[in-house]
N, C-alpha and C positions, 0 to 999 in steps of 0.2 A: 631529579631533573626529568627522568620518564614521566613521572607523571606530570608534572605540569606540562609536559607538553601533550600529554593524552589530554588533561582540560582544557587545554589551548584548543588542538584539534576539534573536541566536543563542542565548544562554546562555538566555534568558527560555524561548524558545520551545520550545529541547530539553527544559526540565526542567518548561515546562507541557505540553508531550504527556504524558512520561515519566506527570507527575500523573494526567492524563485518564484514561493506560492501568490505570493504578491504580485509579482510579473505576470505570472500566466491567468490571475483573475484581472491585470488590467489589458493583457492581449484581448483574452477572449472578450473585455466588455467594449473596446473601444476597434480592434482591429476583426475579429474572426468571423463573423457574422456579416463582413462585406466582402468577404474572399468567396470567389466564384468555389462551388460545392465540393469538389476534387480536391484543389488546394487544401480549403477548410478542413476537410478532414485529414490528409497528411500532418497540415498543421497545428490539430489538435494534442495529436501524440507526440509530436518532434518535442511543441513548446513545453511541453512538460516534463520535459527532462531539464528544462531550468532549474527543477526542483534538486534534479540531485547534481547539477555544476559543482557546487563549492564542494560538497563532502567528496566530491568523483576528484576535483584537483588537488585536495588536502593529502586523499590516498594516494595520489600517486605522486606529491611531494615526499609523502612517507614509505614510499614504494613499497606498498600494502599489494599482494594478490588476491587474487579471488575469492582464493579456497580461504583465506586471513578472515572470510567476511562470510565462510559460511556454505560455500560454493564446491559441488565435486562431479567429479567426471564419471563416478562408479555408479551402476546400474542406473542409467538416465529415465530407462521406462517404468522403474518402480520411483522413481522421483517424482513423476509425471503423474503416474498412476496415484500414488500418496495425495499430491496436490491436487487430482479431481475428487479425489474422496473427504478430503476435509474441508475443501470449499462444498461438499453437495451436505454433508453434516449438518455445516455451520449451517446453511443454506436454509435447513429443516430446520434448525434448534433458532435462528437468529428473525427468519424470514417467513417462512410457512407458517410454523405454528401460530406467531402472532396474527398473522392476516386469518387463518381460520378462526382465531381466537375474538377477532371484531377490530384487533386493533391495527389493521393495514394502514389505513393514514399516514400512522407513526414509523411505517417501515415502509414504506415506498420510497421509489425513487424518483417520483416528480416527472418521469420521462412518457410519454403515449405512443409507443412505434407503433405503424404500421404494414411493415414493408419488411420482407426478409432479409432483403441487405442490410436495409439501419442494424438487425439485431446479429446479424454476423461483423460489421464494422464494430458494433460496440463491443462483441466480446474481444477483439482486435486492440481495440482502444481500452479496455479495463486490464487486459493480460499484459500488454506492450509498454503504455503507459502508463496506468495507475497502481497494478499490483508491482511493475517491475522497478518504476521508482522508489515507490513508498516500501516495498520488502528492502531493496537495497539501502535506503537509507535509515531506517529505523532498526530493521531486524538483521542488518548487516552493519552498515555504518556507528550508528552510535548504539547498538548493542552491544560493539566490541568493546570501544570507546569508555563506557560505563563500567564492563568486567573488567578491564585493564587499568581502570582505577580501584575498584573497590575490591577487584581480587575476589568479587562472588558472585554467581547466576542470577541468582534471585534477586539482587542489587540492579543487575543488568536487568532484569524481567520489569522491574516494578519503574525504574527508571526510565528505559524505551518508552514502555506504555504510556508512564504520564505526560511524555512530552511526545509522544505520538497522540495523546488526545489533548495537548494546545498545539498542537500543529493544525488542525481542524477549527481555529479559535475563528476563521475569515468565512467558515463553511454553514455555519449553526450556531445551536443554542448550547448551554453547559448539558443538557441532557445528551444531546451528542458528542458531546466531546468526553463526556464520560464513556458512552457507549462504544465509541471507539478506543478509546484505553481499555476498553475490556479487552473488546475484540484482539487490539494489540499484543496483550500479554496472554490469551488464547494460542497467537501465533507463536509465539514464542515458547510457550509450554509444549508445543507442536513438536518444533525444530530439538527443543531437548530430549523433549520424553518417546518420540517415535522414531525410530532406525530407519534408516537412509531416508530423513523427512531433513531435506534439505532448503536453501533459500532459493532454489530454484522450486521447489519442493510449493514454499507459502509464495512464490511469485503466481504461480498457477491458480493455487488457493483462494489465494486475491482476489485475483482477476476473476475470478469462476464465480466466485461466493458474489461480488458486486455483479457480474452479469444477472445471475439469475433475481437477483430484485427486479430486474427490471422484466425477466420473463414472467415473474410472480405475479408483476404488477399488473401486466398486459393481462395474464388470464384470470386473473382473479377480480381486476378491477372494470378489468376490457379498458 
């Protein structure tokens, strides 16, 4: 009876993100872009928290905590510090090398700031919004989800990832949605294999590691 209702939970929650990511690409193509600038960006980060609605109401039908998904209160500055380190890694290993290597195109971020604020809102907006949804619902959410059915890590590892890279299915081509199932189960060998590398830990990571494409991109591409 647990577990079907862990695949209850699972099914619900994969196919309300999926929903969400759908809302927030029809806000931002039809609403966000006529919201005076201030709003706009408020409301880039709010609405993206559509994304984790359903699996945030599921857990608290199941009166899941924090720490249940991953989350701890012990040394917050080495959490912190963990999380600036492995997003500057990845950063080198995912982002760098390739743009030295000729193939920036392929790893860019599509974005041209020019202005110091854009690039402090953005990292605002990748740590707040994008890393903190997406760690909580992938590497918190249905990573539990997955080991509470199949009763093993690796299970959980390989299953987040894949459907952490068709969660991307509205964003790109199967080369990135591959690429991001790496990236996913990355994080997630992260959260296992490093000590106090928490999901506050890859929330940071997140955020850090998708900032600096876009710093990469500015300096290396101008």
């Amino acid at each position: 009876m647990k577990e079907k209702g862990e695949w209850r939970a699972l099914v619900i929650g994969f196919l309300g993100s999926i929903a969400g990511a759908y809302g927030v690409i029809l806000f931002n193509q039809f609403v966000l872009m006529r919201l005076p600038l201030g709003l706009r960006m408020t409301s880039a980060i709010l609405t993206y928290w559509l994304i984790a609605a359903v699996p945030i109401i599921v857990a608290a039908v199941q009166k899941m905590r924090l720490s249940d998904y991953g989350f701890s209160k012990n040394k917050l500055g080495m959490q912190i510090l963990l999380g600036l380190a492995v997003g500057a890694a990845m950063s080198l290993m995912f982002t760098l090398i390739p743009h030295l290597l000729g193939f920036g195109e392929y790893f860019s971020s599509g974005k041209r700031y020019q202005y110091l604020w854009q690039f402090v809102y953005e990292l605002f907006y990748c740590v707040l919004a994008v890393g903190a949804v997406e760690e909580f619902v992938f590497r918190g959410f249905i990573y539990e989800r997955i080991k509470n059915i199949g009763k093993n890590e690796m299970t959980a590892v390989i299953g987040s990832s894949v459907l952490f890279g068709l969660f991307h299915i509205f964003g790109g081509n199967i080369l990135q949605m591959l690429m991001t199932a790496v990236l996913g189960a990355f994080w997630c060998v992260c959260r296992l294999k490093i000590k106090n590398c928490t999901i506050l830990s890859l929330i940071i990571a997140h955020g850090f590691y998708d900032w600096l494409i876009v710093g990469w991109t500015a300096v290396l591409q101008g």
